[in-house]
C-alpha positions in Angstrom: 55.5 -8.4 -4.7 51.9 -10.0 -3.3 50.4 -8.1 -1.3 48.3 -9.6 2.0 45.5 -7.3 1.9 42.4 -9.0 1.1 40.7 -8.0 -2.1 38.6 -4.4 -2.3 34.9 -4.9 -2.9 32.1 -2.9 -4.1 28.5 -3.5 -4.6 27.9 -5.6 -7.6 31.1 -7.1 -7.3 31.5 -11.3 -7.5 32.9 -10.9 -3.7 31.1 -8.8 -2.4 28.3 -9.5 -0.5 24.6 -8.5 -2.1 22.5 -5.9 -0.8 18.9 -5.9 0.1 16.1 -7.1 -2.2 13.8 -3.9 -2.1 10.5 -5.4 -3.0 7.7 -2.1 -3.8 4.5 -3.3 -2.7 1.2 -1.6 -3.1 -0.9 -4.4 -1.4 -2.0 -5.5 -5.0 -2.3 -9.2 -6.1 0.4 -8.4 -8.8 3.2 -6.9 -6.4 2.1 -9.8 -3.7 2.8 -12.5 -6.9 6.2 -10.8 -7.7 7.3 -11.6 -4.1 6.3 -15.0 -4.4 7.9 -15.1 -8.1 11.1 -13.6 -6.5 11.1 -16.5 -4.2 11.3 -19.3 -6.4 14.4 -17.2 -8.5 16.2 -15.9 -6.0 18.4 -17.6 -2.8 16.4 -18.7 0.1 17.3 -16.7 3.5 18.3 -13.4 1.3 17.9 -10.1 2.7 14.8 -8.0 2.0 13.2 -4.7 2.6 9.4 -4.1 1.8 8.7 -0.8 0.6 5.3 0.7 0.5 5.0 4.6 -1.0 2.5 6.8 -0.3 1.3 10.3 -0.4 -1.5 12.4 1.2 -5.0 12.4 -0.5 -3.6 10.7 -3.9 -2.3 7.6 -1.6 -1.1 5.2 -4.3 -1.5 1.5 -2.4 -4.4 -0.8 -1.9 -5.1 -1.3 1.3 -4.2 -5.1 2.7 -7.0 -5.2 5.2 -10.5 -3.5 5.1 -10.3 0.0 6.6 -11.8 3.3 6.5 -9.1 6.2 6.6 -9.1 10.2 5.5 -7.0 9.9 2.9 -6.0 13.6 3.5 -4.9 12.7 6.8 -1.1 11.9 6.4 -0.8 10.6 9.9 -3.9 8.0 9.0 -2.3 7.3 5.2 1.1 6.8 7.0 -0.3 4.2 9.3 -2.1 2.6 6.7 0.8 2.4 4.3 2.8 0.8 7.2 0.3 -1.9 7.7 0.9 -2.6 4.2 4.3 -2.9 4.0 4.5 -5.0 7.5 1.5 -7.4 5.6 4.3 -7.4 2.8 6.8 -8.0 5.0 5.3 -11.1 6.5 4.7 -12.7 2.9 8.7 -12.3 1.9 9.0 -13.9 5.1 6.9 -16.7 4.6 8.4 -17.3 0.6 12.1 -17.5 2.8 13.1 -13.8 2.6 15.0 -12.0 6.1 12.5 -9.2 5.4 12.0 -5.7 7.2 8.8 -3.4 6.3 9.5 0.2 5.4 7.5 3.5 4.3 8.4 6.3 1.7 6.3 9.4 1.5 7.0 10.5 -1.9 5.8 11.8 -5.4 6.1 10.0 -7.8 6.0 6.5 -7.0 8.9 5.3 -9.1 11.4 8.0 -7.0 10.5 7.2 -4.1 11.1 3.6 -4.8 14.5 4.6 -6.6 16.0 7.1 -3.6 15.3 3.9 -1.3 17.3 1.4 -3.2 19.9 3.6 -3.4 19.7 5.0 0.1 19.4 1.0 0.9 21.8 -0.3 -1.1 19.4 -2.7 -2.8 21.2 -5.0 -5.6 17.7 -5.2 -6.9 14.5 -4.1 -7.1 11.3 -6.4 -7.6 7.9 -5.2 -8.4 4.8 -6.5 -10.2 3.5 -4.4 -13.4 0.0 -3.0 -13.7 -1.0 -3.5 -17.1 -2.2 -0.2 -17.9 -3.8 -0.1 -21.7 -4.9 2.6 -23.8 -5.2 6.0 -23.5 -4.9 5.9 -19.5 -2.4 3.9 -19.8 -0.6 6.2 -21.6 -1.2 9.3 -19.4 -0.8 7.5 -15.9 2.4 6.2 -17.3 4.1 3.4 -15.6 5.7 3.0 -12.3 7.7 -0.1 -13.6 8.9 2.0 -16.6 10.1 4.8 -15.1 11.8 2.5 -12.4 13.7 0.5 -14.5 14.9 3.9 -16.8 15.9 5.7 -13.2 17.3 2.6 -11.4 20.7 2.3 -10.0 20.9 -0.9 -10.3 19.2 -4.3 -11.8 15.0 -4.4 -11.5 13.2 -7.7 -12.1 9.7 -6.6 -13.3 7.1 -9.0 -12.6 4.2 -10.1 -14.8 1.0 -11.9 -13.4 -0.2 -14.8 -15.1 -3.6 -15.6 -15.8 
């Protein structure tokens, strides 16, 4: 017996359609690179959400234009981390991403970045990777790291050349 039910789908599957690309920007050179690498590896016109984190007094972006803020303010650091993800926004949009600008107050980094792909439903995260060396990079540990161990799905990690 056939049945004429079309096919279930779930995320990931061949049929299904794919979710958002969650790009996490800090305003750095490196995660304004890996949206630029994305572009060139990815399908012109996909979907694309640009996430910057922050948190109060340890704010954990570089700011896009030059500002002076409190950094213990959270309304100012909330505004400011917005203006960064809306200047991110606007470069996926230019590399030929359908992008949308988002904030995420959390601590750590990497979770807050993880709860909004999954919250999302992002088939994958891009982000650029500090290179860290030595003993601090040891002890600050790395974003990209802990992303790609917590993940619930695939994460391109970007280098910077050069």
């Amino acid at each position: 017996m056939t049945s004429t039910q079309p096919e279930a789908t779930w995320p990931g599957s061949p049929t299904a359609a794919p979710g958002p690309v969650l790009f996490a920007f800090d305003g750095s050179d490196v995660a304004e690179y890996a949206i630029r690498y994305a572009a060139t590896q990815l399908a012109p016109g996909r979907e694309a959400l640009v996430l910057c984190v922050w948190q109060p007094a340890d704010v954990g972006f570089t700011l896009t234009v030059p500002q002076h803020f409190d950094a213990n303010n959270a309304a100012e650091v909330e505004k400011a981390a917005a203006e960064t993800a809306e200047r991110g926004a606007a470069l996926a949009v230019a590399a030929g991403f359908r992008a949308q600008s988002a904030t995420a107050e959390t601590a750590p980094t990497w979770k807050g970045i993880v709860t909004t792909a999954a919250d999302r439903g992002a088939s994958l995260i891009v982000l650029g990777a500090h290179r860290h060396t030595g003993l601090v990079g040891h002890l600050l540990g790395s974003v990209a790291a802990s992303v790609v161990a917590h993940a619930p799905g695939s994460v391109l990690v970007v280098h910077q050349r050069g």
